[in-house]
C-alpha positions as CSV (number, residue, x, y, z in Angstrom):
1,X,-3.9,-10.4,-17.1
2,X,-1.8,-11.2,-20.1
3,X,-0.3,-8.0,-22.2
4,X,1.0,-7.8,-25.3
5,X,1.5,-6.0,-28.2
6,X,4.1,-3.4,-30.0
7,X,5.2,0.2,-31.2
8,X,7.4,1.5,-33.4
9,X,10.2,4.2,-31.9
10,X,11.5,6.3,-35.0
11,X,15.3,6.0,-33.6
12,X,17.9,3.3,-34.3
13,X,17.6,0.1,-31.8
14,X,20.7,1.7,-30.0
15,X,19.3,5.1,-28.6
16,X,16.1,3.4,-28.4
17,X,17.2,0.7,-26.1
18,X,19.1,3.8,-23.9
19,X,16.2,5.7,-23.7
20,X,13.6,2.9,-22.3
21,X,16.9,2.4,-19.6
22,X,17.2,5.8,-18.5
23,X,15.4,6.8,-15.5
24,X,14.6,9.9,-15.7
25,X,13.5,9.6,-19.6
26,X,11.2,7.0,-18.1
27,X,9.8,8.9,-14.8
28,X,8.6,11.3,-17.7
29,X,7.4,9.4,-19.9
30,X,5.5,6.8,-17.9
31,X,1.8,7.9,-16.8
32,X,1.2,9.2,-13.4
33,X,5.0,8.8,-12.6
34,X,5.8,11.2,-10.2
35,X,9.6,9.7,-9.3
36,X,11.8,7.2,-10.0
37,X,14.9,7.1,-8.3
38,X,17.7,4.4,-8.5
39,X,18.7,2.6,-5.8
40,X,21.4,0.0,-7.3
41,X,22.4,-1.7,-11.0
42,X,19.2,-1.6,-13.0
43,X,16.8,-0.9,-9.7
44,X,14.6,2.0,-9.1
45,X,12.0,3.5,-6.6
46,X,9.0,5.0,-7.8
47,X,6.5,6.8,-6.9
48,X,2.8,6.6,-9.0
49,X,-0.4,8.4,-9.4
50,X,-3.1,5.6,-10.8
51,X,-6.4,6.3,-11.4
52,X,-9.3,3.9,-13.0
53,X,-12.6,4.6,-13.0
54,X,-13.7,6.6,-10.0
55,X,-10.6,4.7,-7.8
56,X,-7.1,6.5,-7.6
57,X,-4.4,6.3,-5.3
58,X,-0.8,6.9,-4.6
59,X,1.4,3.6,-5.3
60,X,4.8,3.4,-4.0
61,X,7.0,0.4,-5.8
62,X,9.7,-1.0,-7.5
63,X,10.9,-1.3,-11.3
64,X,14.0,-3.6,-11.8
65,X,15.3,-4.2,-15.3
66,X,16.7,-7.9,-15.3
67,X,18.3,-9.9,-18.1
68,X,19.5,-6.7,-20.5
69,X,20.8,-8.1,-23.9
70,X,21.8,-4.7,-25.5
71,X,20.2,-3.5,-27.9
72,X,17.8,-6.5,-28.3
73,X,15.8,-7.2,-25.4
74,X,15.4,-7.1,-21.2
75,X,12.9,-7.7,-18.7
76,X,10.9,-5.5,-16.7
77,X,9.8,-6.4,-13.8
78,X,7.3,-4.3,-11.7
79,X,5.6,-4.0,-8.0
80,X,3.1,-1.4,-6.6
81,X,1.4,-1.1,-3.8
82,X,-1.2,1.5,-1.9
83,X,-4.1,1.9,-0.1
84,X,-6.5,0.9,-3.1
85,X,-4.7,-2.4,-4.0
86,X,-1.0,-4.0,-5.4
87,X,0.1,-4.7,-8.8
88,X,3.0,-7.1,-10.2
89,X,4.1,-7.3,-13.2
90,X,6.7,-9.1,-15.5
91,X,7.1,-7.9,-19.2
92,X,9.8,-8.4,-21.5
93,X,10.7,-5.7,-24.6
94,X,12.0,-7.0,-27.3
95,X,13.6,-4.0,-29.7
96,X,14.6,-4.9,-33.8
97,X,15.4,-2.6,-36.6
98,X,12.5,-2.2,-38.7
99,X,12.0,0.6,-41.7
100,X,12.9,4.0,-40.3
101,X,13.5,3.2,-36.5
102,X,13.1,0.5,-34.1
103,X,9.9,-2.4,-33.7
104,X,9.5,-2.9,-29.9
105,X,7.5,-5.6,-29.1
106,X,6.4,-6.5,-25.9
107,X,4.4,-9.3,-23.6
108,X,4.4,-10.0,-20.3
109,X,1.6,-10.8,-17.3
110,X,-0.2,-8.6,-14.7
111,X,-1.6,-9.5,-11.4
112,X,-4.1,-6.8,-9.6
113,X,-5.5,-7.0,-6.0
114,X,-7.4,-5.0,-3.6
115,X,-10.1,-2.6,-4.6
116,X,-8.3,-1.6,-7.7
117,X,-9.2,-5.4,-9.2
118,X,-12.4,-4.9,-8.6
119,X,-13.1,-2.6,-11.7
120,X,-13.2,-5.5,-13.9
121,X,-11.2,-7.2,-16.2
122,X,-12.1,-5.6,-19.3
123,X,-11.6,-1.9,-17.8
124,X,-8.0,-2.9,-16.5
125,X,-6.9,-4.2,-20.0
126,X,-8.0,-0.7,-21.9
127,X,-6.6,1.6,-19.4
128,X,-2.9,-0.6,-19.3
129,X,-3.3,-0.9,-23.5
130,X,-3.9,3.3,-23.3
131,X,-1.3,3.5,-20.8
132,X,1.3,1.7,-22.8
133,X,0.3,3.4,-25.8
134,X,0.8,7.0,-23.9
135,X,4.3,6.0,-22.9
136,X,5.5,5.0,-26.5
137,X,4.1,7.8,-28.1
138,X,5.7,9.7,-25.1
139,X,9.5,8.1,-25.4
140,X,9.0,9.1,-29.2
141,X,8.4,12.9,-28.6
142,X,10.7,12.8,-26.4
143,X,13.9,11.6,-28.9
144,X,12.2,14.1,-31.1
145,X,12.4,17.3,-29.2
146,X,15.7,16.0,-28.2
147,X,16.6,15.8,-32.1
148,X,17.7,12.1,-31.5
């Protein structure tokens, strides 16, 4: 599945390319994160709550950030796994000055498998679209209650 699309972040590219590094900005504001711990240079553990439809499950994976180009761009590149299926993913962020703050934009691919791909296609693509919007509008509240 093919993703793409972008947000605005009401901070200068700078602090906005820190935050979307920082772990435990992230653990918070990703959806059903429940820990992300590092384990080497731009490497992390987590630990994930998903839930689609009527399926949920625990998903234990990894989240490595590859090919940083501060404050302009870097890969992400993501693994799951747990009882109801797997999912990989590769995504690159792209961050630019833009009116008051910082355009990220963002496109990458998705692969699903187990029981968790058999919700369909078109249920998979609205829940990651909600879930991406949840964590932008997240990282923003954040640098705001932070008074960044």
């Amino acid at each position: 599945m093919k993703i793409a699309g972008h947000h605005s972040l009401p901070l200068p590219p700078e602090r906005a390319y820190q935050l979307l590094q920082d772990p435990e900005v992230l653990a918070r504001c990703m959806p059903g994160c429940d820990a992300l711990v590092r384990t080497g240079e731009n490497e992390y553990q987590m630990k994930m709550k998903m839930m689609l439809a009527s399926i949920s499950g625990l998903f234990d994976g990894t989240i490595k950030i590859v090919e940083p180009d501060p404050p302009s761009s870097f890969r992400l590149i993501v693994e799951g796994k747990g009882k109801i299926g797997f999912m990989k993913g590769d995504g690159k962020l792209n961050l630019t000055a833009g009116g008051t703050g910082t355009q990220v934009a963002y496109e990458g691919d998705v692969q699903v498998g187990g029981t968790l791909a058999a919700v369909g296609q078109r249920l998979l693509d609205t829940t990651a679209k909600m879930m991406i919007k949840r964590f932008f509008d997240k990282i923003a509240e954040t640098s705001a209650a932070a008074g960044v």
